[in-house]
Residue frames as a rotation matrix with the C-alpha (Angstrom) as fourth column:
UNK 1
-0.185 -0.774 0.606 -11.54
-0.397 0.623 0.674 11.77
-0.899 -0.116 -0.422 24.38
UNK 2
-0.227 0.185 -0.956 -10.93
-0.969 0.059 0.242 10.81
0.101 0.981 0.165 20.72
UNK 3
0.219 0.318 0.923 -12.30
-0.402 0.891 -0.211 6.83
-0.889 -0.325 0.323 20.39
UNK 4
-0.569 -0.190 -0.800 -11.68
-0.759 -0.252 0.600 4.78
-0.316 0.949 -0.001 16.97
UNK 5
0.517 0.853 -0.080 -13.72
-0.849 0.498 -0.177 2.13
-0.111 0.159 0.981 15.23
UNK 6
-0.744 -0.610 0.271 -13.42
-0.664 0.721 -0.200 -1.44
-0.073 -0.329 -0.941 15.76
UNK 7
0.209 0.832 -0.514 -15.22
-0.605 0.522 0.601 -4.45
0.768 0.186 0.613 15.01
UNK 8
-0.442 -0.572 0.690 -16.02
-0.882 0.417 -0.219 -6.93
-0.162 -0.706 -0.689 17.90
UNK 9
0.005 0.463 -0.886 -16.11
-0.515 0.761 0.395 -10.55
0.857 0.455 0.243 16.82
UNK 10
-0.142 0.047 0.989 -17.73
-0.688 0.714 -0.133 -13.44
-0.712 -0.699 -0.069 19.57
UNK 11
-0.179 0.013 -0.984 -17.40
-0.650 0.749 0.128 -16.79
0.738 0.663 -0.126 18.53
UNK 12
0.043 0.519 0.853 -19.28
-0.805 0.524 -0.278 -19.43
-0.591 -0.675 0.441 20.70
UNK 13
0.400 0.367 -0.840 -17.98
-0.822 0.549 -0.151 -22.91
0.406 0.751 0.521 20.41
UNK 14
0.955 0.269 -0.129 -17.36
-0.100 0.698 0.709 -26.22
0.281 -0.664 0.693 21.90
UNK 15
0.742 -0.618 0.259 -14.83
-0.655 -0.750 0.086 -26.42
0.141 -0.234 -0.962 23.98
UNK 16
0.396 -0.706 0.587 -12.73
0.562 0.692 0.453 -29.30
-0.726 0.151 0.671 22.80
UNK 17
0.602 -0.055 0.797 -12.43
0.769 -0.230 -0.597 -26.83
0.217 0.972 -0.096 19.48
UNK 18
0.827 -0.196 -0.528 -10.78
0.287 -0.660 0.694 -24.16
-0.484 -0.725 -0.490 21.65
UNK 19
0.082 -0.973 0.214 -7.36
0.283 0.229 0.931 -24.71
-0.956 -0.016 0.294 20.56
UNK 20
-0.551 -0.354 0.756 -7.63
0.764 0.150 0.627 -25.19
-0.336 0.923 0.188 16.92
UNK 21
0.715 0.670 -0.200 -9.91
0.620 -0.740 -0.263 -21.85
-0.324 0.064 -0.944 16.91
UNK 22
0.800 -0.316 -0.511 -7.41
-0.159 -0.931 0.327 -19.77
-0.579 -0.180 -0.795 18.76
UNK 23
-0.079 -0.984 0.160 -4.46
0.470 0.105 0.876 -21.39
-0.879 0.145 0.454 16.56
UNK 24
-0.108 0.507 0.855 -6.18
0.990 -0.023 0.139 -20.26
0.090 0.862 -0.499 13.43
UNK 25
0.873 0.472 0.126 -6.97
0.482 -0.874 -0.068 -16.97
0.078 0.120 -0.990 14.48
UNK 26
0.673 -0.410 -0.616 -3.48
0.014 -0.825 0.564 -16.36
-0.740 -0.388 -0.550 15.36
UNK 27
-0.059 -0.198 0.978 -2.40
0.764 0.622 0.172 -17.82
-0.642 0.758 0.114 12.25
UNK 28
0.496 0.490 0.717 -4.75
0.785 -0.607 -0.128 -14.81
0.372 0.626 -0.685 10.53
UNK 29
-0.445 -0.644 0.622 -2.79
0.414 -0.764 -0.495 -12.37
0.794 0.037 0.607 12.17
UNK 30
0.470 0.882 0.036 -4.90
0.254 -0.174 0.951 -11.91
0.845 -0.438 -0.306 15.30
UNK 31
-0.474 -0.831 0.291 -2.74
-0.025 -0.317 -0.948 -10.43
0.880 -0.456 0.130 18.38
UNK 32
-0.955 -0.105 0.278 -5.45
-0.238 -0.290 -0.927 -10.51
0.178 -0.951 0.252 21.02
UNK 33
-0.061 0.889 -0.454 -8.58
0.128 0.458 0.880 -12.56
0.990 -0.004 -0.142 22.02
UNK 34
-0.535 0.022 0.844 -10.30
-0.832 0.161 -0.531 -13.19
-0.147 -0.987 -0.068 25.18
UNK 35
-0.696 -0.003 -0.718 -11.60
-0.142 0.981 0.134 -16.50
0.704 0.195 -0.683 26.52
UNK 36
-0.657 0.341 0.673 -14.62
-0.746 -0.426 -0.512 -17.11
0.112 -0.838 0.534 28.46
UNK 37
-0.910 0.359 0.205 -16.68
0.321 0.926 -0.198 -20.11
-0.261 -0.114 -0.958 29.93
UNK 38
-0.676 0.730 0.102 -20.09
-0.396 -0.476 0.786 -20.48
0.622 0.491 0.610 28.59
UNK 39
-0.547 0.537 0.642 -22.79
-0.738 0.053 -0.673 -21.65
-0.395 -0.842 0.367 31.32
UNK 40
-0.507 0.684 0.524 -25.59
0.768 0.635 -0.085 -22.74
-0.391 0.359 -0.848 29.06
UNK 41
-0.779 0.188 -0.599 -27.98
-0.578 -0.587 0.567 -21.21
-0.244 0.788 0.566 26.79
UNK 42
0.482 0.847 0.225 -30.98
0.231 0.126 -0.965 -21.90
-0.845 0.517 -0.135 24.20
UNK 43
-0.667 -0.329 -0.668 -30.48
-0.638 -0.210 0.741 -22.25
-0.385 0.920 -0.070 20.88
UNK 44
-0.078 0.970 -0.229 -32.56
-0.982 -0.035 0.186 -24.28
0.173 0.239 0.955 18.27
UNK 45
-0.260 0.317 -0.912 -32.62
0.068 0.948 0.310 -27.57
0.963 0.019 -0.268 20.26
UNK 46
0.502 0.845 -0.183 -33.55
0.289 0.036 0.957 -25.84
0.815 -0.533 -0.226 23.03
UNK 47
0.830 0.032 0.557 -32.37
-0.405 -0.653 0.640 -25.43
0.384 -0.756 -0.529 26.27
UNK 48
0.710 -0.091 -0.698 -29.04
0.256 0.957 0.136 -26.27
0.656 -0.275 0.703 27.88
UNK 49
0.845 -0.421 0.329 -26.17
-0.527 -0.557 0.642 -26.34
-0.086 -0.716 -0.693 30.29
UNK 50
0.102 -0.993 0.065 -22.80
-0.961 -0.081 0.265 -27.15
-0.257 -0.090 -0.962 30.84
UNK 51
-0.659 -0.037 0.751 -23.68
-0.399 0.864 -0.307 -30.47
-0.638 -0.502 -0.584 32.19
UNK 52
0.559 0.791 0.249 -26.60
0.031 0.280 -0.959 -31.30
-0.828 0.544 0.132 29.42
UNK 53
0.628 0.696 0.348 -26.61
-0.019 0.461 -0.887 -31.47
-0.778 0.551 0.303 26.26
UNK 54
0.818 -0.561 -0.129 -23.66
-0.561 -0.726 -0.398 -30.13
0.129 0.398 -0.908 24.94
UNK 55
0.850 -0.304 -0.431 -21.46
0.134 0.915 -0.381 -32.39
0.510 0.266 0.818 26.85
UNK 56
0.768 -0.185 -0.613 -19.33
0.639 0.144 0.756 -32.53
-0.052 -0.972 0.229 29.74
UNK 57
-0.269 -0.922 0.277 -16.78
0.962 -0.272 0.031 -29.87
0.047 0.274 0.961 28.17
UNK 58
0.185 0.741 -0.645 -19.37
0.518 -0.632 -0.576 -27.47
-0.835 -0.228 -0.501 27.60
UNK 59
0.594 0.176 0.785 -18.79
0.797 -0.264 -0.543 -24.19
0.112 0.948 -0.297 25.74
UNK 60
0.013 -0.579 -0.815 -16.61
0.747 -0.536 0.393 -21.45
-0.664 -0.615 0.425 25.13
UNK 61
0.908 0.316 0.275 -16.67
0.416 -0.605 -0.679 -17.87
-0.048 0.731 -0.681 23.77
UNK 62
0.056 -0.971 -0.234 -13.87
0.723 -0.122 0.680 -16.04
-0.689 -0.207 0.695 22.20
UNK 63
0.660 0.738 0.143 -13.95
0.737 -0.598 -0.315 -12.95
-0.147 0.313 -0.938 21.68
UNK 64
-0.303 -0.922 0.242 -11.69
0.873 -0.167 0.459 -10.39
-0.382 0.351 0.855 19.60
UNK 65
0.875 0.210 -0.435 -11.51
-0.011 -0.892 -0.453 -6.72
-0.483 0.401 -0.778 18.82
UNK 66
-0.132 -0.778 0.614 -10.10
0.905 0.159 0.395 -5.83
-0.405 0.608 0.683 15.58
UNK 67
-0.871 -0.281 -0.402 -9.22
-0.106 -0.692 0.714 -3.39
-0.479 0.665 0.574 13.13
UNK 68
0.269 0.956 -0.114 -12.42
-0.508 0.040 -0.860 -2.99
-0.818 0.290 0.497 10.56
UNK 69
0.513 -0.186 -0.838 -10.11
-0.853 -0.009 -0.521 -3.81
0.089 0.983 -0.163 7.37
UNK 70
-0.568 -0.819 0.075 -9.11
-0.810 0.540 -0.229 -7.20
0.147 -0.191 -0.970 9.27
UNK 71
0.091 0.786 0.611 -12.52
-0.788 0.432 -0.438 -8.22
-0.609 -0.442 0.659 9.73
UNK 72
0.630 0.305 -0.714 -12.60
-0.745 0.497 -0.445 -10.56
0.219 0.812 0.541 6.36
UNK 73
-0.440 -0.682 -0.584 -9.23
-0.249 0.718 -0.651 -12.71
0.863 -0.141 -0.485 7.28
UNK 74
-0.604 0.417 0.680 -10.83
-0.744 0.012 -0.668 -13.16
-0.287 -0.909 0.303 11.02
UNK 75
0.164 0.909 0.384 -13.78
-0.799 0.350 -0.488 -14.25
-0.578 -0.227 0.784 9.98
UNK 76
0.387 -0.039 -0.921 -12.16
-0.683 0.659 -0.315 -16.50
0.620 0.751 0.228 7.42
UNK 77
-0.584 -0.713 -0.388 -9.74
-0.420 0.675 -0.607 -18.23
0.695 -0.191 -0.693 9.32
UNK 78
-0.770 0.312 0.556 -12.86
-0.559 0.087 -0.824 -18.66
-0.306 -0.946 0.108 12.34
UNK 79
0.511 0.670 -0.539 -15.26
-0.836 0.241 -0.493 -19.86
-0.200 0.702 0.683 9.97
UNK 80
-0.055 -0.354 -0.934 -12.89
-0.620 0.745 -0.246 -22.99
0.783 0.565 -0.260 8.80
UNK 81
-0.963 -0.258 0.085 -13.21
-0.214 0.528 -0.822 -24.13
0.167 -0.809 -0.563 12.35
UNK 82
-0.766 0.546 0.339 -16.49
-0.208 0.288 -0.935 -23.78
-0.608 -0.787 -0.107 13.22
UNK 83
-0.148 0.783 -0.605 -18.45
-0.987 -0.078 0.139 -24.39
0.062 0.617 0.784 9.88
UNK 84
-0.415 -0.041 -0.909 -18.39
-0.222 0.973 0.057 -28.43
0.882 0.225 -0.414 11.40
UNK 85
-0.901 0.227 -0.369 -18.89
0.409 0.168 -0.897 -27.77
-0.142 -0.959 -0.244 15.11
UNK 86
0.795 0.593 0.129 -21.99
0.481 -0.746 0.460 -26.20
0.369 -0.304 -0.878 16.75
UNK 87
-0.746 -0.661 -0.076 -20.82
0.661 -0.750 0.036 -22.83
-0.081 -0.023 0.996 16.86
UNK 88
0.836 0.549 0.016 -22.34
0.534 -0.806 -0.255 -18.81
-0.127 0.222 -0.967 16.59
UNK 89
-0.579 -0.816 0.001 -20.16
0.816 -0.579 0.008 -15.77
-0.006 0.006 1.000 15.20
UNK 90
0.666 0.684 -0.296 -21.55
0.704 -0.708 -0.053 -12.44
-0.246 -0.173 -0.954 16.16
UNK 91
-0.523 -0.438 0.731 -19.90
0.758 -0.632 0.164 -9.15
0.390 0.639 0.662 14.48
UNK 92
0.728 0.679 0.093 -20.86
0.678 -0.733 0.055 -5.85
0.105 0.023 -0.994 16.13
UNK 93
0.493 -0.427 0.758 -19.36
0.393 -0.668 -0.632 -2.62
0.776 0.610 -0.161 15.91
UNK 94
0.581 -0.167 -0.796 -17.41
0.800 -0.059 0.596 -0.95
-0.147 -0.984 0.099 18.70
UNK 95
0.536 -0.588 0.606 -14.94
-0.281 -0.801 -0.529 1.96
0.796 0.113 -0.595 19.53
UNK 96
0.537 -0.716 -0.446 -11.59
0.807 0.590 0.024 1.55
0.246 -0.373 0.895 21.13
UNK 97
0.958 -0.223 -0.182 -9.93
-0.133 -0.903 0.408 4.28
-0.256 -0.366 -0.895 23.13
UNK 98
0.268 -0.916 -0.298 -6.29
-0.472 -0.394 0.788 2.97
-0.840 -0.070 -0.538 22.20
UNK 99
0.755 0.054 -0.654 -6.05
-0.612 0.416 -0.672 1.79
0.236 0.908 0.347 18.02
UNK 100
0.153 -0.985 0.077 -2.57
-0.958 -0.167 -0.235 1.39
0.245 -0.038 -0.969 18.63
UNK 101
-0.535 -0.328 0.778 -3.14
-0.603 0.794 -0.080 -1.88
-0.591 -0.512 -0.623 20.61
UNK 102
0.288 0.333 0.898 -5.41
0.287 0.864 -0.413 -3.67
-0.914 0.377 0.153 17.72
């Protein structure tokens, strides 16, 4: 089965910011994200959860498979949001069985 390359971007970030993320990304020309609750984690203050430190909203990840030659507008338009919040963007590589849909 042929497969094609694809970058997947996660973006981990509070989840009042949610909104003005995903408007932005679709703004950039993004067509498809997922959304997912974050639990809790470690990071460099340490340990937390939903309920701790973070604050009663918590966190959320959103997470987007793209073209490779789209990666630069993505990351721009995700990057104006979260260079104020706590936030993480992760970039790894991937392979997609149907291009057609990113």
């Amino acid at each position: 089965m042929q497969t094609h390359k694809a970058k997947r971007v996660e973006i981990i970030i509070e989840a009042p910011m949610e909104g003005r993320l995903t408007t932005a990304l679709m703004k950039a020309g993004v067509t498809g994200f997922s959304i997912l609750p974050v639990l809790g984690g470690s990071g460099r203050a340490g340990q937390w959860t939903r309920e701790g430190q973070v604050g009663r909203s918590g966190m959320m990840a959103v997470i987007c498979i793209i073209r490779p030659e789209r990666l630069d507008t993505l990351l721009d338009a995700a990057f104006a949001v979260v260079e104020r919040h706590i936030g993480v963007v992760t970039i790894t590589d991937c392979e997609v069985l149907r291009a057609e849909r990113f």
